[in-house]
C-alpha positions as a printed NumPy array, in Angstrom:
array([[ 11.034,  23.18 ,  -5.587],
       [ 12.719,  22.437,  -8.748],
       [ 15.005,  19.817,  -6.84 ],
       [ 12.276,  18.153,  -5.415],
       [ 10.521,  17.779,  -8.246],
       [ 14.203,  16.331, -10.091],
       [ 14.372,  13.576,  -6.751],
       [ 10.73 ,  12.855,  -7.355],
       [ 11.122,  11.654, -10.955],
       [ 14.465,  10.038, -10.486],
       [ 12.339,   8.33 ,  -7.732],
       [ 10.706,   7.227, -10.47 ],
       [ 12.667,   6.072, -12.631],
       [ 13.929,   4.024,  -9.453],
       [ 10.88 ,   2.187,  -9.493],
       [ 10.775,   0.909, -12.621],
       [ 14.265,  -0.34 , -12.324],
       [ 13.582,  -1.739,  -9.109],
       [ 10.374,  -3.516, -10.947],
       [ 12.773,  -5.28 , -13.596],
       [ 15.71 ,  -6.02 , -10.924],
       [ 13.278,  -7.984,  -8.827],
       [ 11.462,  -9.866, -11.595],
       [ 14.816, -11.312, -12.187],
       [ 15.261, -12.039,  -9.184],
       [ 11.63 , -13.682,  -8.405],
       [ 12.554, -15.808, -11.685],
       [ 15.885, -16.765, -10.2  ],
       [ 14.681, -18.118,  -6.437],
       [ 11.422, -19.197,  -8.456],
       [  9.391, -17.684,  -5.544],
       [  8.376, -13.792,  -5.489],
       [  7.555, -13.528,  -1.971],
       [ 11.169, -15.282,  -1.261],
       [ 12.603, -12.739,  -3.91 ],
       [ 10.663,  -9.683,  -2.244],
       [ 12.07 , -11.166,   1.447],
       [ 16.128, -10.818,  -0.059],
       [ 15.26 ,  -7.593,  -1.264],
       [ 14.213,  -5.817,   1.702],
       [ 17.157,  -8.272,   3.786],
       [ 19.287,  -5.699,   1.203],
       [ 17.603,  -2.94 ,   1.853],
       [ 17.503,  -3.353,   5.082],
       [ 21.427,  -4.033,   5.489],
       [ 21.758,  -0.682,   3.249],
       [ 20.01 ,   1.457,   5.502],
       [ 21.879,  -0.28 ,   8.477],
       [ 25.352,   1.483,   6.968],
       [ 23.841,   4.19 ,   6.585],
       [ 22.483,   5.009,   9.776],
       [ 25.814,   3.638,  11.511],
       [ 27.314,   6.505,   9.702],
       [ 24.736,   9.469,   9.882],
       [ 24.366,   8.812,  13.513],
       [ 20.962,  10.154,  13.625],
       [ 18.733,  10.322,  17.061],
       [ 16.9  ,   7.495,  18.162],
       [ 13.562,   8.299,  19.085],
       [ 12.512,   8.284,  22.771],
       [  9.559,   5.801,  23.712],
       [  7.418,   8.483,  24.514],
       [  7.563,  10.329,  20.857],
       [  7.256,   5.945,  19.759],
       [  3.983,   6.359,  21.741],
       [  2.206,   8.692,  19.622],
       [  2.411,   7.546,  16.587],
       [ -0.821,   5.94 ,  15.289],
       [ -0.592,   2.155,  14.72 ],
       [ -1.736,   2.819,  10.91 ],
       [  1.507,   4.716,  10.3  ],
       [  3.537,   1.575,  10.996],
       [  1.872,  -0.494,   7.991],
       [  4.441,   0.699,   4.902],
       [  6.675,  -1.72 ,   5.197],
       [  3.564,  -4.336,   5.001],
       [  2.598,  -2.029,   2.583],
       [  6.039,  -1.981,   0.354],
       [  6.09 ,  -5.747,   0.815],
       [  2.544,  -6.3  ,  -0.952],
       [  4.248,  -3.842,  -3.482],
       [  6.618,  -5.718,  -4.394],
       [  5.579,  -9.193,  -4.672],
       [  3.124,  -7.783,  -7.406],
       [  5.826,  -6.215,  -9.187],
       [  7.864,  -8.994,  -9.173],
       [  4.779, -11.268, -10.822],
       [  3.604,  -8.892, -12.899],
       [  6.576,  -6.995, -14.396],
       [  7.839, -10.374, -16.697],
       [  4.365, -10.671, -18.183],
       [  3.203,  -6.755, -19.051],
       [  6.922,  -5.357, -19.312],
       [  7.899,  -2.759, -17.018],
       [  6.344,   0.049, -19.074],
       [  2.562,  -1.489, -18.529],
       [  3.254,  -1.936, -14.808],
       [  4.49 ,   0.985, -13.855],
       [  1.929,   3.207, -15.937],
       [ -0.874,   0.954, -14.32 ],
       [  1.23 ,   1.582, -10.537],
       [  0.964,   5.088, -11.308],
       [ -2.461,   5.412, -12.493],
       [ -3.333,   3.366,  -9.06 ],
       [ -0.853,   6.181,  -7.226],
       [ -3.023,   8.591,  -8.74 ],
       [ -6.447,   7.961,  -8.133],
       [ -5.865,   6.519,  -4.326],
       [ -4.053,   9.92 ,  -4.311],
       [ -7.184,  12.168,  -5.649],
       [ -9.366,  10.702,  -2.922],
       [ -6.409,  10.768,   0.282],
       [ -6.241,  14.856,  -0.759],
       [-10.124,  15.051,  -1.264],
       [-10.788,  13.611,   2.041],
       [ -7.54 ,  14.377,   3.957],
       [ -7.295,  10.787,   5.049],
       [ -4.422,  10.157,   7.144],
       [ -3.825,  13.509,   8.916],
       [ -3.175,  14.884,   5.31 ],
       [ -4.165,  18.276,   4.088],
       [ -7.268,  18.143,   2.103],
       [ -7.156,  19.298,  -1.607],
       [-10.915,  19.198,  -3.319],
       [-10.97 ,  17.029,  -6.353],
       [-11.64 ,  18.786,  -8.934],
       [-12.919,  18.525, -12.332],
       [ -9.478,  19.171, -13.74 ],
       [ -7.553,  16.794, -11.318],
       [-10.054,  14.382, -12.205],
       [ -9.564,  15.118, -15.925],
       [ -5.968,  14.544, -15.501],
       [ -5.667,  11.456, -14.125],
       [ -8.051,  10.082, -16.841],
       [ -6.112,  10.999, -18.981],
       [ -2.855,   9.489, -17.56 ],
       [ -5.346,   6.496, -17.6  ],
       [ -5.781,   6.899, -21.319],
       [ -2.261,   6.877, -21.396],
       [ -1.598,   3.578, -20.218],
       [ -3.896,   2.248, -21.723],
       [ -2.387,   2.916, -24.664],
       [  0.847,   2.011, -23.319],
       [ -0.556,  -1.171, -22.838],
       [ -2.554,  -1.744, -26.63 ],
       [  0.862,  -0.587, -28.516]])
């Protein structure tokens, strides 16, 4: 557990770099959607060596079948992402935006628990949970004043 929580905040800390290396280069092609598009072209080529090397299974078109057409949406999803980091990080700083992007995480994360949206488990909001990500709210908030 100790590892995954480790991966999880290097994860992180991935993010926010990710945030300032694609503001640069949104600035540089002057477009963010064009600067979003060459970073998942990278990503994409990335993942290509890496799966030529792991070899891993492909699916069959049967197991392709069953999954839900919602579950296919996070790459739309990582897209939207990152356009808005790219036009937001050079005008809040990369501290703001990524306290905001994690306040966001939270709270749409309270309510998928709560109501176990998306074949999730369901974990009750409680006061305390709610509490919490208030105060990680309060946080950034101050993040952003100072």
């Amino acid at each position: 557990m100790k590892m995954l929580v480790l991966i999880a905040f290097v994860a992180g800390g991935l993010l926010a770099i990710q945030a300032a290396v694609n503001a640069k280069l949104g600035r540089g092609l002057d477009s963010p959607p064009m600067a979003a598009f060459v970073s998942f072209v990278v990503g994409l080529i990335g993942l290509l060596i890496y799966l030529t090397f792991s070899r891993p299974a492909l699916p069959s078109a049967g197991a392709l079948s069953q999954i839900p057409l919602w579950a296919w949406m996070g790459g739309l999803l990582g897209a939207a992402y990152v356009v808005v980091t790219i036009v937001v990080t050079p005008r809040v700083g990369v501290a703001t935006l990524t306290g905001f992007v994690v306040a966001g995480q939270l709270f749409a994360s309270l309510i998928l628990d709560h109501f176990g949206l998306f074949e999730l488990p369901k974990h009750s909001l409680s006061l305390g949970r709610l509490l919490g990500a208030l105060l990680l709210l309060a946080g950034v908030v101050l993040l952003k004043r100072f």
